[in-house]
C-alpha positions, 0 to 999 in steps of 0.5 A: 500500500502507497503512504498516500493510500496509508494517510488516506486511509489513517485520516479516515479513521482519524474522522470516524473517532472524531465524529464518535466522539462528538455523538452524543445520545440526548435525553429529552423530557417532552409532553404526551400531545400528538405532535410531540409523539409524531416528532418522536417517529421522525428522529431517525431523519436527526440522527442520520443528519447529526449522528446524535441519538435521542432517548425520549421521556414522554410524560403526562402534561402534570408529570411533565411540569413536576419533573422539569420543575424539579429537575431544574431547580435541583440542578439534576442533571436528568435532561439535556432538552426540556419541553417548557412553556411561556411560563416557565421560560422568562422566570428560569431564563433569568435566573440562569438556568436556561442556556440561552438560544444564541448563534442559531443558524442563518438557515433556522431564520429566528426572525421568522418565528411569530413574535407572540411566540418569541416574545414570550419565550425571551427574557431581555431580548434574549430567546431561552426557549424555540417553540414547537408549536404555538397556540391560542384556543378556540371552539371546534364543534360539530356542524351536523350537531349544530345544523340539527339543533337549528342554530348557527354558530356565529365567528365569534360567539358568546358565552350564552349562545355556547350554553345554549347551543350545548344543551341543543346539542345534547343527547344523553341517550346517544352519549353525545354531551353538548360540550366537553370542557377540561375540569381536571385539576393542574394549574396548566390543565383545568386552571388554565382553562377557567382562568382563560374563561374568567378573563371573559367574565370580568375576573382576575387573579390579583388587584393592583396591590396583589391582592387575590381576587377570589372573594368577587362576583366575577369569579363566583359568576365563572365558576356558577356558570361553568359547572352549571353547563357542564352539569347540563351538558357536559360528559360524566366525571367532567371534573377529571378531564384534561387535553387528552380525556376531551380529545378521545371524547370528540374523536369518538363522536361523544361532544358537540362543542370542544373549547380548548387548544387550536393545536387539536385542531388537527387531531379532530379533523384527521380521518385516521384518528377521529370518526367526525373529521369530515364534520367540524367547524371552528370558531373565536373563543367566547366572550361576555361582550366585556371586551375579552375574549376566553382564549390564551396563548401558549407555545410548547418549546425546546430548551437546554438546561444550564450546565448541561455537558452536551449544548452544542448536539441539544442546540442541533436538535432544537434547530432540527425540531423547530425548523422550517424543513422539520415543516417540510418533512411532516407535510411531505410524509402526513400532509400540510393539515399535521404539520406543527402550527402558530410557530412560523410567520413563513407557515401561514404565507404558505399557499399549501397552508392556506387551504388548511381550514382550521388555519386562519381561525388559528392565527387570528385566535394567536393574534387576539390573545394579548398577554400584556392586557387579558383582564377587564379590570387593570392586573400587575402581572403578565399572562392570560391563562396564568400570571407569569411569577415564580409563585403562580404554578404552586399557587395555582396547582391547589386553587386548580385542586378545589376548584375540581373538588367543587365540580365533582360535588365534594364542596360548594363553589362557595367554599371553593372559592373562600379557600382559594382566597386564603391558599393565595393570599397566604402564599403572597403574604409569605412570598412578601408581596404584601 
């Protein structure tokens, strides 16, 4: 053999130890919602592009928040990439425990992602978190239901038309519920479903001075109303369902009105999985004419844990995962309808998008949230479906806890809302708020 030949062949193997050096294998904590599943098929298109493999932890939404919450704070070490949201982001990116999202590609174009998206996941102008998917909510109900009912559901309805419409659609001798609402305890579950709900009826979790504000008519009129409907109209053990529990409800055909996260709104129209794809309309969450409407906004984001040993493979996986060609593969092998939405400006300029018909209810759903004015009386703090301090997601777990013991008739709405006042004030009290 020629010493070219050698020295070819040993800068060959040279490479192949570099490059087996450099692979890492990538613990990801993620939540159990379809387009994190359907991510999970398509890891092998990363890992033959970067040599990287993954090792996912795929958890319930509750789980998932406890774990990464504890993992952080602990400094645990457990995940390389955290599935977090806009809550999470500011509050741990400005205490350190994010590695900031600099020096993505020319390529990945950070410009293009909506800025209600980037807003919310930046602390001082710095991105901590890349978002997934993005998300507002809305109402996808079921047309055929409505037609039969004799009603016709306006763009942008009220409260009382839904609690109408629901009892219209109800039909307990076929299973069909009128609507399905979460009711499951969480502050990111049931909580921030009646949180979103309250806004619309003139409610808030704080006065200027951090006060709670349990103690109202606005936010007994929520609760009275809510449980009332559900009870009138809504499926058994309402009290216990979240995202997953309505969405197999819809699925099978046993809800007339689901209001939740327009991200659904693919899962309810694929024919592969729901029975009613073909019959689904879509419109504004409600309002009470107060001027705010019941949705929220919300992104489900990638991001790297400080002191993690493999930031630049995490960085190539956050830029696979939130890319505009990760759009391109998903619409390529499962059509432009499940392709993660409401991240990227570039998605909704897309023709092949545009036919979507769920796409424009979504982005003008992202649009209207406004995390900076969701209260009709003024508010101090920042968020729609939670208030964006480190105190909140503890706070909010167990008035989110007594408000589901009061839908499943274990207290009155009355003393729930007496122990949410004290659960909170006491927290801020402690906190040194007050």
């Amino acid at each position: 053999m020629s010493l070219k030949k050698v020295l070819g062949v040993t800068t060959a193997l040279s490479m192949l130890a570099v490059t087996g050096a450099l692979a890492e294998t990538l613990t990801i904590a993620t939540v159990n919602n379809g387009d994190m599943i359907r991510m999970q098929k398509y890891t092998d298109d990363f890992t033959k592009k970067t040599g990287h493999d993954v090792e996912w932890v795929t958890l319930e939404e509750n789980v998932l928040r406890q774990r990464v919450t504890t993992d952080i704070t602990t400094r645990g070490g457990a995940f390389d990439i955290m599935t977090i949201g806009m809550y999470e982001t500011p509050i741990w990116g400005k205490n350190g425990w994010l590695v900031p999202l600099n020096g993505l590609s020319a390529e990945y174009d950070v410009d293009d992602i909506l800025p209600a998206m980037s807003g919310g996941l930046s602390y001082d102008g710095t991105l901590y978190a890349a978002p997934f998917y993005g998300e507002s909510s809305m109402v996808m109900y079921r047309a055929d239901l409505m037609k039969k009912a004799g009603m016709d559901m306006p763009e942008a309805p009220t409260w009382d038309f839904i609690r109408k419409a629901a009892a219209a659609m109800t039909d307990r001798a076929n299973e069909i519920n009128g609507i399905c609402l979460r009711g499951k305890a969480g502050w990111g579950e049931g909580g921030a479903f009646i949180t979103a709900m309250s806004n619309s009826f003139g409610a808030r979790w704080f006065d200027e001075d951090w006060n709670a504000q349990f103690d109202t008519d606005e936010w007994a009129n929520t609760l009275n109303f809510y449980k009332g409907m559900m009870e009138e109209s809504g499926p058994p053990g309402y009290a216990t369902n979240g995202f997953n529990e309505n969405l197999s409800l819809f699925q099978q055909g046993k809800c007339g009105m689901w209001i939740d996260a327009t991200v659904a709104a693919s899962f309810v129209t694929n024919p592969n999985d729901s029975t009613v794809a073909d019959k689904v309309g879509f419109a504004l969450a409600p309002d009470n004419g107060l001027g705010k409407r019941s949705n929220w906004l919300w992104a489900w984001a990638l991001a790297i844990p400080s002191g993690t040993q493999k930031e630049d493979a995490a960085k190539q996986f956050i830029e696979w995962a939130t890319s505009k060609g990760y759009i391109e593969l998903v619409a390529e092998n499962e059509g432009w309808a499940n392709v993660p939405p409401g991240a990227r400006k570039s998605l909704y300029d897309n023709p092949n998008y545009k036919d979507v018909p769920f796409a424009k209810m979504t982005l003008d759903s992202i649009l209207s949230a406004d995390p900076n004015d969701s209260t009709v009386k003024p508010s101090p703090y920042v968020g729609i479906q939670f208030a964006a301090i480190p105190e909140f997601a503890g706070i909010a777990t167990e008035v989110s806890q007594e408000f589901s013991a009061a839908y499943a008739g274990q207290q009155t709405v009355e003393e729930a809302l007496e122990k949410a006042q004290a659960i909170t004030d006491e927290a801020m009290e402690a906190a040194g708020y007050k």
